[in-house]
N, C-alpha and C positions, 0 to 999 in steps of 0.2 A: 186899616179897616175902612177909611173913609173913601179908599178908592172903591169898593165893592156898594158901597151906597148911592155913587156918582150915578146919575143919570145916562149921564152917555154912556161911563165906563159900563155899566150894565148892559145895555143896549150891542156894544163891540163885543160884549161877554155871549151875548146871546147869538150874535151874526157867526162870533167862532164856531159855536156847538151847533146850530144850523149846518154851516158849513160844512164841518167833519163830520156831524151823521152822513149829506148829503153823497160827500168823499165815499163812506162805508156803503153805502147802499148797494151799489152795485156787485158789490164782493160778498155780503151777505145776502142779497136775492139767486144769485146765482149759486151759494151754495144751499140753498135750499129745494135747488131746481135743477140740481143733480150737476156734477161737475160737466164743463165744459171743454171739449178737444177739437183742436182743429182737425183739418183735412189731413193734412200728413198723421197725426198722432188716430185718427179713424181710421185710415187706411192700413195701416201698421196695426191695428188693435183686431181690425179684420182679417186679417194674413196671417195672425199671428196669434190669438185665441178664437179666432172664428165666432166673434160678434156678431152676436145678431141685430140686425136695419129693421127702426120700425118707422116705417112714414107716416108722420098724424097728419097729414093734411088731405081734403078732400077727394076724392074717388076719379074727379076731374081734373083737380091739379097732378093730381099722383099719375094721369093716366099722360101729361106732358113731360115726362122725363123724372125721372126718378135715380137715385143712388141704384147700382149693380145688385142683385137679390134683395131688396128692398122688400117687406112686407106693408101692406097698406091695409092701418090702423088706424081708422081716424078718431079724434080727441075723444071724441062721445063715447067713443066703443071700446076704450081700455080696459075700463071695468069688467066688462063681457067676455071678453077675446086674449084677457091676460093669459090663459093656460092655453092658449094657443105654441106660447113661447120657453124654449128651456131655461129653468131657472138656473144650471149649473155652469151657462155663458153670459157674460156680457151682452147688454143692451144698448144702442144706438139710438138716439132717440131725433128725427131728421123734420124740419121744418121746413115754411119756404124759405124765412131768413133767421131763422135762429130763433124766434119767439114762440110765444104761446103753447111751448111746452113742459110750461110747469103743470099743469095739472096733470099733463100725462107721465112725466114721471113720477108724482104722488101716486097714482093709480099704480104704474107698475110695481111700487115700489111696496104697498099696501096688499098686489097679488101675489107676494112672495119674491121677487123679481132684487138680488142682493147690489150687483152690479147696474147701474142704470147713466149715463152718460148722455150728453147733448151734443149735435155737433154744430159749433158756435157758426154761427151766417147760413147755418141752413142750406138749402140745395143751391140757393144763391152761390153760397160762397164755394160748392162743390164746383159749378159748372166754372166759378170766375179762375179756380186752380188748374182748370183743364182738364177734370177729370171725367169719363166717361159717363153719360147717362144713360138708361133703358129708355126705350119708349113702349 
């Protein structure tokens, strides 16, 4: 018991549990933020349930290269534009590098949208695979 009153020992107590939330963090942000697939596991999911590509990022970025049938949806306008999309497929959800699309999968996820998916690094990590962009 006298170890748990120690000064330091307390202090080493508290650096551990820092730590390990800091460890979890990334594995619980991201499952809140709709699960993550690479580029091969997107490309596959698109062949092969015919997922549908939403690109949240700007009307400008989206107009430099975009994923192959890509729809451009940007973050603001999920809410509005969610029935744009079939609920009974798969959702892609494309960034520049993989961020800031948690909101927008909340949104799809709120417009009835069951399936909803990120694809991690974003157009970045599309173009770094070598895979074909639209322009």
């Amino acid at each position: 018991m006298q170890f748990l009153v120690d000064p330091f020992n307390l202090l080493l107590i508290a650096l551990a549990c820092v730590s390990g939330g800091l460890l979890l963090w990334p594995m619980l942000r991201d499952g809140a933020g709709g699960l993550n697939l690479t580029t091969l596991a997107a490309t596959q999911m698109i062949n092969s349930r015919h997922a549908q590509v939403v690109d949240v990022r700007g009307p400008e970025q989206f107009a430099t290269g975009s994923v192959p049938n890509a729809r451009n949806i940007p973050v603001a306008e999920i809410g509005k534009r969610c029935g744009e999309l079939r609920k009974d497929r798969p959702v892609i959800v494309v960034s520049d590098q993989g961020r800031s699309t948690h909101s927008a999968v909340a949104g799809l996820k709120a417009g009835g949208i069951g399936e909803v998916y990120v694809l991690a690094g974003g157009v970045g990590a599309w173009r770094e695979a070598g895979l074909p962009l639209k322009k």
